[in-house]
C-alpha positions, 0 to 999 in steps of 0.5 A: 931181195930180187925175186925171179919169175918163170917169165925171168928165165930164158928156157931155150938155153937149156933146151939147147943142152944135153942135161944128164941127172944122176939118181932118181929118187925124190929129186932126180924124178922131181927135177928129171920130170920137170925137165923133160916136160919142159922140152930139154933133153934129159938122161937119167943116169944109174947103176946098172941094176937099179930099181929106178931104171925101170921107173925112169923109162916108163915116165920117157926118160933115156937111161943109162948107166953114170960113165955112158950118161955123162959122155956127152953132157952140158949140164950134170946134176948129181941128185944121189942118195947123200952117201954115194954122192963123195964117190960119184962126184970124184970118179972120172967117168962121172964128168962130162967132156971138157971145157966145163959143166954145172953140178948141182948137188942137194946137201942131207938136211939142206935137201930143200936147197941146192949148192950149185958150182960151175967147174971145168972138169978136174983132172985125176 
């Protein structure tokens, strides 16, 4: 088994990305903060009127809602509450300007692990 490093990682890559996380409960902060300390610039995407807008803002981060987020995203990572993210992933405006983006989405009791998938953007 290959164990990866800090100093495996090519950072500038995703520094050069316009990343967009939906939802900023326990993992949208965690990955949002980290992110954004680590020189990328991130957006937080959200329903208009959620608690978290403010919480988001007040650590630095540009919030939006989900459909003005990912217009013009690289990279989006659903981290919803489980039960919204099947109707966040499957609308439309959820997916950013082909050609292809990479999702990643923690799954219920598997929260501690992520599938990631990279998919050109569905049509509906």
């Amino acid at each position: 088994m290959k164990i990866y490093y800090e100093d495996d990682a090519n950072l500038e890559i995703i520094q050069s990305m316009n990343v967009t996380i939906v939802g900023y409960g326990s993992q949208g902060h965690a990955h949002a903060n980290n992110l954004h300390e680590s020189g990328v610039n991130v957006t937080v995407a959200l329903r208009e009127g959620s608690s978290s807008w403010k919480k988001a803002e007040e650590a630095g981060l540009n919030v939006s809602s989900v459909s003005e987020s990912v217009k013009n995203a690289d990279l989006v990572m659903i981290l919803a509450p489980d039960e919204f993210q099947k109707d966040i992933y499957e609308s439309p405006t959820t997916h950013p300007t082909p050609p292809a983006y990479i999702q990643s989405i923690p799954y219920g009791s598997l929260s501690d692990h992520s599938i990631s998938t990279v998919a050109k953007r569905p049509t509906f």
